[in-house]
C-alpha positions in Angstrom: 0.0 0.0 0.0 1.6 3.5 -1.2 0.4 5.5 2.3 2.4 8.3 3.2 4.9 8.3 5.4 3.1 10.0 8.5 1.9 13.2 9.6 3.0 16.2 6.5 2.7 19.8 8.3 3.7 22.4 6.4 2.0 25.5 4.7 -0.8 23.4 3.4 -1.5 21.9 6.5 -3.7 25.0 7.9 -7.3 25.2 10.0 -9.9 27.5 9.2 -10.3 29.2 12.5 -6.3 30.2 12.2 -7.2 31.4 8.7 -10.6 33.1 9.8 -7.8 35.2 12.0 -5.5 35.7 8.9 -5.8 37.9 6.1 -3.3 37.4 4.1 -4.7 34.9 1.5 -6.8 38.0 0.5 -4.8 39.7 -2.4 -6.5 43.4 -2.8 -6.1 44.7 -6.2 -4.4 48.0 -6.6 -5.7 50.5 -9.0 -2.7 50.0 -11.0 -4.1 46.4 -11.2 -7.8 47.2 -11.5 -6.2 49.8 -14.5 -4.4 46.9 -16.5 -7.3 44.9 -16.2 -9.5 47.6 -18.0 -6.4 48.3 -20.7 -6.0 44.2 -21.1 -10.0 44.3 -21.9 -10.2 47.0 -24.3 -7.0 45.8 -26.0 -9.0 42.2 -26.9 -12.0 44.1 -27.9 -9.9 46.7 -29.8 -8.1 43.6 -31.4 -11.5 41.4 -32.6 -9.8 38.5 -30.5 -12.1 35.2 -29.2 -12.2 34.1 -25.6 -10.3 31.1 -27.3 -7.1 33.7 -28.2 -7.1 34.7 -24.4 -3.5 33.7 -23.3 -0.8 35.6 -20.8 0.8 37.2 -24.1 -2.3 38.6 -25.6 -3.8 39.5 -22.4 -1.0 41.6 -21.3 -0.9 42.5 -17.3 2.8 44.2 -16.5 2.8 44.6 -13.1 0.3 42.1 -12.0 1.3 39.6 -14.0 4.3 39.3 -11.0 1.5 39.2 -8.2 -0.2 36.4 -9.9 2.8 34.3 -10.5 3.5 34.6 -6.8 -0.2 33.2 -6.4 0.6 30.7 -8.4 3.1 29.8 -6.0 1.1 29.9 -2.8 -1.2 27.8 -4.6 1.1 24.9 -5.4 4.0 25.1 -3.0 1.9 27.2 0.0 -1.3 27.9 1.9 -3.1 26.1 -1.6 -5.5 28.9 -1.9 -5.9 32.8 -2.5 -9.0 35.2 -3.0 -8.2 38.2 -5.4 -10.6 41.5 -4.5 -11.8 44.4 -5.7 -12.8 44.3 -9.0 -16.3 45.9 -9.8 -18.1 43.7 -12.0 -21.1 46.1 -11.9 -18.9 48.7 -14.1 -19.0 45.6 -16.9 -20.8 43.3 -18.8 -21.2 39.7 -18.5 -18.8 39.1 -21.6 -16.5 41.7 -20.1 -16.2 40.2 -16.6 -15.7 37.3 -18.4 -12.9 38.0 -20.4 -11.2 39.7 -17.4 -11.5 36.8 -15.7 -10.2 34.5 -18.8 -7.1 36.8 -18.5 -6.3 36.7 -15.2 -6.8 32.7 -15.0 -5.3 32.2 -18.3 -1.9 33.5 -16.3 -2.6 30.6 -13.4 -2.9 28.0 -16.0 -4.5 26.7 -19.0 -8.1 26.2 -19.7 -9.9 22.7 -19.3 -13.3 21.3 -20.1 -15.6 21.2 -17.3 -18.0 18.7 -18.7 -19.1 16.9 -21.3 -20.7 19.5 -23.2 -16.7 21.1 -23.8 -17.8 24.1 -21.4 -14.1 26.1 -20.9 -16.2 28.9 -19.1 -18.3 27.6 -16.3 -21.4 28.8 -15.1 -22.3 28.0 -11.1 -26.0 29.1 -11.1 -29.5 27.4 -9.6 -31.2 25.9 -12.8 -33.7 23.9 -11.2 -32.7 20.8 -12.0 -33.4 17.3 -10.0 -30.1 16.1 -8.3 -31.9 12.4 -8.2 -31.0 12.7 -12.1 -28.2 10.9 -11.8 -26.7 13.0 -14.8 -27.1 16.6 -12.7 -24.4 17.8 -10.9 -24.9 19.6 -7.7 -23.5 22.9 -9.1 -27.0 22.9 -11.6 -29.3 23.3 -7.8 -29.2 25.5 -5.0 -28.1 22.7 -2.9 -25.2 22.4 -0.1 -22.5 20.8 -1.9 -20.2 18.4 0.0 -16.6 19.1 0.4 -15.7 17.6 -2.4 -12.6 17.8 -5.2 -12.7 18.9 -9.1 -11.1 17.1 -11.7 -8.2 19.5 -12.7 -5.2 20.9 -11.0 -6.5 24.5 -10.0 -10.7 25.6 -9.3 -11.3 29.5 -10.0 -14.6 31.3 -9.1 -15.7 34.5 -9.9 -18.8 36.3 -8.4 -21.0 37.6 -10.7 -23.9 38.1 -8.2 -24.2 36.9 -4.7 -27.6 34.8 -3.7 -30.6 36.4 -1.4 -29.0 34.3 1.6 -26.8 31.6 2.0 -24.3 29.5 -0.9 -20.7 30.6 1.6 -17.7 29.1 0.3 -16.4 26.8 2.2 -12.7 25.0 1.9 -10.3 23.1 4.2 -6.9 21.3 3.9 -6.8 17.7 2.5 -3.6 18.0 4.4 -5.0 18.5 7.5 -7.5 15.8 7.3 -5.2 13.1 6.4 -2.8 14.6 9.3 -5.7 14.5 12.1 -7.1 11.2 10.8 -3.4 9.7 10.9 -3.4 10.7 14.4 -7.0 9.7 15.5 -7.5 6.9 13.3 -5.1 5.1 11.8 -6.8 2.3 10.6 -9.3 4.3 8.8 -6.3 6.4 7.7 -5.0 3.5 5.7 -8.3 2.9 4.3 -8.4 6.3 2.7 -4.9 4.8 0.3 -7.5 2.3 -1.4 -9.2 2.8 -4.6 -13.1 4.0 -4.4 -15.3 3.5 -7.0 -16.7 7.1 -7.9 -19.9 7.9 -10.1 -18.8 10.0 -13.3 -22.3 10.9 -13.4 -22.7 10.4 -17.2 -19.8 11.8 -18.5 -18.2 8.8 -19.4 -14.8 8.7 -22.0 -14.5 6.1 -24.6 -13.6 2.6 -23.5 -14.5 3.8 -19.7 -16.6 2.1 -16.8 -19.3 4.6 -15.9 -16.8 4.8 -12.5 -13.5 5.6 -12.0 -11.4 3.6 -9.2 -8.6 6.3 -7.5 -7.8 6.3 -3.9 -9.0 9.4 -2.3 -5.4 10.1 -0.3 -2.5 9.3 -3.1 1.3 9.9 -2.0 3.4 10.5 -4.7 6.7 11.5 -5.5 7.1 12.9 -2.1 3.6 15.4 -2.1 0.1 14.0 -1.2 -2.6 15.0 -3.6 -5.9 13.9 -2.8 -9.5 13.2 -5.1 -12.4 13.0 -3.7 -16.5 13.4 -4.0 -17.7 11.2 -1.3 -21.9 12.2 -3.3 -20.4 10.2 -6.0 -18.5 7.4 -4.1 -21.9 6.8 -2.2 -24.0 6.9 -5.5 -21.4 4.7 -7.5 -22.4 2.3 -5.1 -26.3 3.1 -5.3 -26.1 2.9 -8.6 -24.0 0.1 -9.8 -24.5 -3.2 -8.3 -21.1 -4.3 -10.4 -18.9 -1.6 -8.7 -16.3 -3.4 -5.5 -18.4 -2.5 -2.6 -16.8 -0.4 0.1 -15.8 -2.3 3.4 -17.1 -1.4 7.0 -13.8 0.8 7.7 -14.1 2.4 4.2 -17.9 3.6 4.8 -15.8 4.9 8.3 -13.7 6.4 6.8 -14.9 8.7 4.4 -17.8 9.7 7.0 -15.2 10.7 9.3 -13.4 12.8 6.6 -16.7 14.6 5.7 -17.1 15.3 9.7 -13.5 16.4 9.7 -13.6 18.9 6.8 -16.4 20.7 8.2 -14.8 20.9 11.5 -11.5 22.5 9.9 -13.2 24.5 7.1 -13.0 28.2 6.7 -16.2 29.9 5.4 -15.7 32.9 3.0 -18.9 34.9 2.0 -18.1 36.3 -1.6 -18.7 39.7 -2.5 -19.2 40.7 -6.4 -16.2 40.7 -8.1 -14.1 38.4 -5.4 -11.8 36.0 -7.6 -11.3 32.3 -5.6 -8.4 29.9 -7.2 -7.8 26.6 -5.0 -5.4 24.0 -5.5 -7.4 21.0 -6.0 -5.1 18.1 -4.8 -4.7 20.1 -1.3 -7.8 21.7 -0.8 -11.7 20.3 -0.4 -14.2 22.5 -1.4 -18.1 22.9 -0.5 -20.5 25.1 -0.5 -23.6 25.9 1.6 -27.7 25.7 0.8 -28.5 29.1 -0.5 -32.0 31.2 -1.4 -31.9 33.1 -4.5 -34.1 35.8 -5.8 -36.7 35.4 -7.3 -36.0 38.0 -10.8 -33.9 36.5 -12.8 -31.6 39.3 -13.6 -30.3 39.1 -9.8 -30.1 35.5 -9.0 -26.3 34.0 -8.0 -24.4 33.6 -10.5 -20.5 32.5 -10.5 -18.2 32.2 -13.4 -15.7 28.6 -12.9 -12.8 27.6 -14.6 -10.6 24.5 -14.6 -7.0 25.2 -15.2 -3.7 22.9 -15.6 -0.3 24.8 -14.8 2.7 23.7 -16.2 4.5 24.4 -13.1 1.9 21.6 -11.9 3.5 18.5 -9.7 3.3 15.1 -11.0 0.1 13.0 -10.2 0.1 9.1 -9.9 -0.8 7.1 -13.1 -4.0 5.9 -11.8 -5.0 9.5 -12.2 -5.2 8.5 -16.0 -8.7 7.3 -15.1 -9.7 10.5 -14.5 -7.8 12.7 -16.2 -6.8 11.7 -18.9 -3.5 12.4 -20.2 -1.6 13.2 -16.6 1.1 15.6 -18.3 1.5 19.0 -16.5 -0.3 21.8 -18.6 -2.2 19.7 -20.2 -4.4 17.5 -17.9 -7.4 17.5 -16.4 -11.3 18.3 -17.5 -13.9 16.0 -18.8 -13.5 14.8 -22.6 -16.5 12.3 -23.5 -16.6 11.3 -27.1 -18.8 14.2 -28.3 -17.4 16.8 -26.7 -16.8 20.1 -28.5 -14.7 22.6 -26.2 -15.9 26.0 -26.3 -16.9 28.8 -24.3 -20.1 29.8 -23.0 -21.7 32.8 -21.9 -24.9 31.2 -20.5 -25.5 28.9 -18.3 -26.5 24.9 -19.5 
């Protein structure tokens, strides 16, 4: 069994009531900042350019393209997370916002699907759909989300418009979890190192089970990255009577990790214009029941993108299964075998 070696510590190992103390993961834009943004923006408009010609070279950002390279950084090799402030989204249109926020992520990383309809832009918004479908994904409702992981290396939000109450942002350290569970329960610990079957919810590649098999705690070359949706672990086994079924201590342990992430998460309540980027293989992230308005025009609405760094580290091969290729920069996303990738300005 490839477990780690013990407890990790380090930067990524953090709580959320140290961080709810802390304010240093919040990076406030400068006018100088807010001023490239606007010059980037109006260059791409000025130029005719696509969302799909968005890169660091044609979105050019002088002095913050430093400040978002040290982000990068944090995000990897640090705290794994960061929350950019201060832009005013209401000065913009959705296409704008958009863009700006294509130009910021697109120095972070590059862009992969999130699904199988090729969606490069995401849209996080209530559309009233039925989680029982066992195609919808809990992004589509207004329902709590578990702490879960995405399938890429880094998760960007972008707040558009904030809900009537509720829908926080919650995240805590994978790192921390497999640290306290090493310590509190070790045998359940070791379960967490064996491969779970996970429902892919429809969005199946070519010559794939409609599961993927990955244990949720992998250590690898030295780092512990960390996959996990324990929904979709629980409905792989709902839903496929052929799938292995998960022993007593594996039901124990990923009921204890869901107990432990909320009791080490920090809660961040977005504002309009707040820009989130997580690093998926060292951070879980949730996100709480929410009420929205009831006009249309003013109901939440967050802009997500998946992004793959090639400053990325190196994953395990049994990421394949989910990822795809597993080469840095260009991993990650969901390809199925219709998939056009393309970028969306309304929600579907």
């Amino acid at each position: 069994m490839n477990t780690s070696p013990g407890a990790i510590g380090g930067a990524a190992a953090w709580t959320g009531a140290d961080m709810a103390r802390r304010d240093d993961w919040i990076i406030q834009l400068s006018p100088t900042d807010l001023a490239e943004l606007d010059a980037a923006l109006h260059a791409h408009q000025a130029a005719g350019r696509a969302m799909a010609d968005i890169t660091p070279a044609t979105f050019q950002l002088p002095s913050l393209a430093p400040k978002l390279a040290s982000v990068l950084r944090d995000l990897l090799h640090g705290r794994g997370f960061a929350l950019l402030r201060g832009l005013d989204v209401s000065r913009y249109t959705t296409e704008q916002a958009a863009t700006i926020y294509l130009g910021v992520g697109a120095h972070l990383g590059g862009f992969r699907s999130q699904n199988a309809k090729g969606h490069l832009l995401g849209h996080v918004r209530d559309l009233g759909l039925d989680i029982r479908n066992p195609k919808v994904r809990y992004y589509q409702t207004n329902r709590e989300l578990e702490f879960h992981t995405d399938s890429c290396d880094i998760v960007g939000l972008i707040c558009l418009k904030t809900a009537k109450s509720g829908g926080g942002s919650r995240i805590t350290s994978s790192v921390t979890l497999h640290d306290v569970m090493h310590a509190r329960a070790p045998a359940l610990w070791r379960a967490l190192f064996n491969p779970m079957p996970t429902d892919r919810r429809g969005e199946i590649p070519p010559g794939m089970l409609p599961w993927f098999e990955i244990p949720i705690f992998n250590w690898f070359e030295g780092a512990l990255s960390t996959i996990y949706s324990g929904q979709y672990i629980r409905s792989a086994q709902e839903n496929f009577p052929e799938a292995r079924r998960l022993t007593p201590d594996e039901t124990a342990a990923i009921d204890m990790l869901d107990a432990l992430a909320e009791e080490f998460a920090l809660t961040m309540e977005f504002r309009p214009g707040d820009m989130q980027f997580i690093h998926n293989h060292q951070i879980l992230h949730s996100r709480a029941d929410f009420e929205d308005f009831p006009e249309i025009e003013r109901r939440r609405h967050l802009l997500r993108l998946w992004l793959a760094p090639r400053e990325a580290r190196a994953l395990p091969p049994v990421y394949a299964q989910r990822y795809g290729d597993i080469t840095p920069g260009n991993r990650g996303g969901i390809v199925v075998r219709d998939t056009v990738l393309h970028f969306s300005l309304e929600p579907a």
